[in-house]
Residue, then its C-alpha position, 0 to 999 in steps of 0.5 A: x427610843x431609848x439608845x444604846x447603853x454606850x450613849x448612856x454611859x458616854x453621857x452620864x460618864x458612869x453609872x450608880x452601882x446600883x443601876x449597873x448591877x440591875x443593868x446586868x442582872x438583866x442581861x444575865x437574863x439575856x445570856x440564859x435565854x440565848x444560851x438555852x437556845x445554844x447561841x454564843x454572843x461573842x461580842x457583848x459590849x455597851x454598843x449592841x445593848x439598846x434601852x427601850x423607852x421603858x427603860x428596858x435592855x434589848x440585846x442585839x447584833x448577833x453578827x459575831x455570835x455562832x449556833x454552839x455553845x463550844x468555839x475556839x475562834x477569837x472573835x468579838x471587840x478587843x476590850x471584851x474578849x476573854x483570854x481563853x479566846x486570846x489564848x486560842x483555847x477552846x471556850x464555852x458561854x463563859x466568854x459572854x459572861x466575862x465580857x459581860x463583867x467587863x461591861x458592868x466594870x465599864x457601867x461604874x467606871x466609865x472605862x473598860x478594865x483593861x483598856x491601853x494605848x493599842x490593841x497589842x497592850x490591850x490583850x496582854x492587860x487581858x491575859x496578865x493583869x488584874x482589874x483596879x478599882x478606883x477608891x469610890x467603888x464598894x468592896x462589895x462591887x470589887x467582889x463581884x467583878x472580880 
């Protein structure tokens, strides 16, 4: 009833620091839970988090995601995968965590961290590069991110 966390971000063009720290301390909550069953997302990303009509967040669209909490195959959404997927290394739940931070980024500032013209520049911004922050985020949220 209430959409998705993309349609919201998209209508509002960027969430209070405020809103997007409690979005993403809900779905920490998520992430422990899936992780407690031993479930890797791997595809954490403002499309598959639905809002109910209560306002509350509902994780979905577990068609990427395995049953171990240990893999090595880069899977998920370009602009949310870590570089240990892009790095063909073996990774842990941490890949959801990092695709979360880059979801929170996105709530704030309307874009993701490490968005370019195509897919190729795209992962290299991921490998190589630090996130910038516009001027009107709080250090303190700089903090947390990165």
């Amino acid at each position: 009833m209430g959409g998705n966390l993309y349609n919201l971000i998209l209508r509002n063009r960027r969430l209070s620091e405020e809103h997007s720290c409690y979005y993403g301390y809900c779905l920490v909550e998520a992430l422990e839970y899936v992780h407690s069953e031993k479930i890797l997302h791997r595809d954490i990303k403002p499309e598959n988090i639905l809002i109910s009509r209560e306002g509350e967040l509902k994780l979905t669209d577990f068609g990427l995601s395995c049953q171990s909490l240990t893999d090595n195959k880069l899977t998920g959404t370009a602009e949310y995968v870590s570089p240990e997927m892009l790095n063909n290394l073996h990774y842990n739940q941490s890949v959801d965590y990092w695709s979360l931070a880059v979801l929170i980024y996105e709530m704030v500032v309307g874009t993701t961290p490490f968005n370019a013209r195509n897919r190729f520049f795209t992962f290299q911004n991921i490998k190589f590069t630090n996130p910038s922050f516009p001027s009107y985020v709080s250090q303190e949220f700089q903090n947390f991110i990165s």
